[in-house]
C-alpha positions as CSV (number, residue, x, y, z in Angstrom):
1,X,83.1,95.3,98.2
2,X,80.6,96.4,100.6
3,X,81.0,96.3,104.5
4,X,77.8,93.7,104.3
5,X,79.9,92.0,101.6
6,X,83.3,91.8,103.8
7,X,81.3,90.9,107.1
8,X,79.5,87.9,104.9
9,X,83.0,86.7,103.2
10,X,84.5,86.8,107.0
11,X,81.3,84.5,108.4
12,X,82.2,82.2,105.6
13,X,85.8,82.4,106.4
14,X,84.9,82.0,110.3
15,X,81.8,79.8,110.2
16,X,82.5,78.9,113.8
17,X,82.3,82.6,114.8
18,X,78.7,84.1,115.0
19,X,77.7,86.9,112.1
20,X,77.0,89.3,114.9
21,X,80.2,88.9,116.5
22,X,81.9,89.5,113.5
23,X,79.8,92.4,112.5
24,X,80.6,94.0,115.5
25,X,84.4,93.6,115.5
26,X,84.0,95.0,111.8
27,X,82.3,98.0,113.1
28,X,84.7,98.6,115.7
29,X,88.3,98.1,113.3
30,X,86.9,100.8,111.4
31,X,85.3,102.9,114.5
32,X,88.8,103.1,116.1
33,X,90.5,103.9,112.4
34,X,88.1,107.1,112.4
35,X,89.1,108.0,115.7
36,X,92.5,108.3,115.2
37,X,92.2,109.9,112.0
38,X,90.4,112.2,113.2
39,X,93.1,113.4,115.6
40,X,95.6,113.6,112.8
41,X,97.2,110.6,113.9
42,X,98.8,108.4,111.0
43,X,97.9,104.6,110.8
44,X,100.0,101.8,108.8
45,X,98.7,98.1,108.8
46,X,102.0,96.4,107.2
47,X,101.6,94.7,103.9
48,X,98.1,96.5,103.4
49,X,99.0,100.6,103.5
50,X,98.8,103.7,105.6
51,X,96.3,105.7,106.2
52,X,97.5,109.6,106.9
53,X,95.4,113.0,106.9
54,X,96.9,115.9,104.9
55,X,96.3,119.3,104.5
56,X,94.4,121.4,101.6
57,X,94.9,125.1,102.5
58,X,92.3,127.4,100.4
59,X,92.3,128.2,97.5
60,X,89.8,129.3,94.6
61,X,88.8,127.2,92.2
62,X,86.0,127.2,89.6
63,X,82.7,125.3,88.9
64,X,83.2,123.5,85.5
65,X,79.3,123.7,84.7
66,X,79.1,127.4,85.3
67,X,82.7,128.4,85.2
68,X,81.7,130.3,88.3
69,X,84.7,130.9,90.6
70,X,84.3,129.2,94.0
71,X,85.8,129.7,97.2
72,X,87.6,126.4,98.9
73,X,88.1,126.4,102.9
74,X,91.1,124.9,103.9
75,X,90.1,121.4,104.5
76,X,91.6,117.7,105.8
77,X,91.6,114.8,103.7
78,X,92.6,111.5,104.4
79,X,95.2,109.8,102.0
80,X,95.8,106.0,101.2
81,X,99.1,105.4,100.1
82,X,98.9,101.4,99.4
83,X,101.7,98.7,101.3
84,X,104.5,96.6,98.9
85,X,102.1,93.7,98.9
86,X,98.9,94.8,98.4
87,X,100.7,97.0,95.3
88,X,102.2,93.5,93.8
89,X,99.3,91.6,94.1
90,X,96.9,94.2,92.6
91,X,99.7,94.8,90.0
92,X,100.4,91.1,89.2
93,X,96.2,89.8,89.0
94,X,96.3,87.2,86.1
95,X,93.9,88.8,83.6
């Protein structure tokens, strides 16, 4: 799903709610989610997951097409780690 795709399912969900409106408190959820991520702060939304930065010191690694050894700078990544519900639900899908 796309954000287009989540802000049209919402103005379905919301039809009383303008698209705009909708759009914009989209863009902001996720504008403030960066934000704090970016200051290596760690963000949980119960019964969806948490959303944490960790840590990849460098290291050498090598360039599977070449075999070429490249050099890795220590770098930040952001890690999902899914909530209880969203785990059973995706885990217990009828198909």
């Amino acid at each position: 799903m796309t954000r287009a795709e989540l802000i049209t399912e919402l103005s379905r969900k919301f039809a009383d709610t303008d698209p705009d409106t909708i759009d914009n408190a989209v863009r902001e959820i996720f504008e403030v989610m960066i934000e704090h991520l970016a200051q290596g702060e760690r963000i949980e939304i119960r019964g969806f997951g948490s959303f944490e930065i960790r840590i990849h010191e460098p290291r050498i690694a090598h360039n599977p097409k070449t075999g070429a050894q490249v050099n890795l700078n220590r770098r930040r990544v952001v890690h999902f780690k899914p909530g209880v519900d969203l785990r059973e639900r995706v885990n217990n899908v009828n198909t």
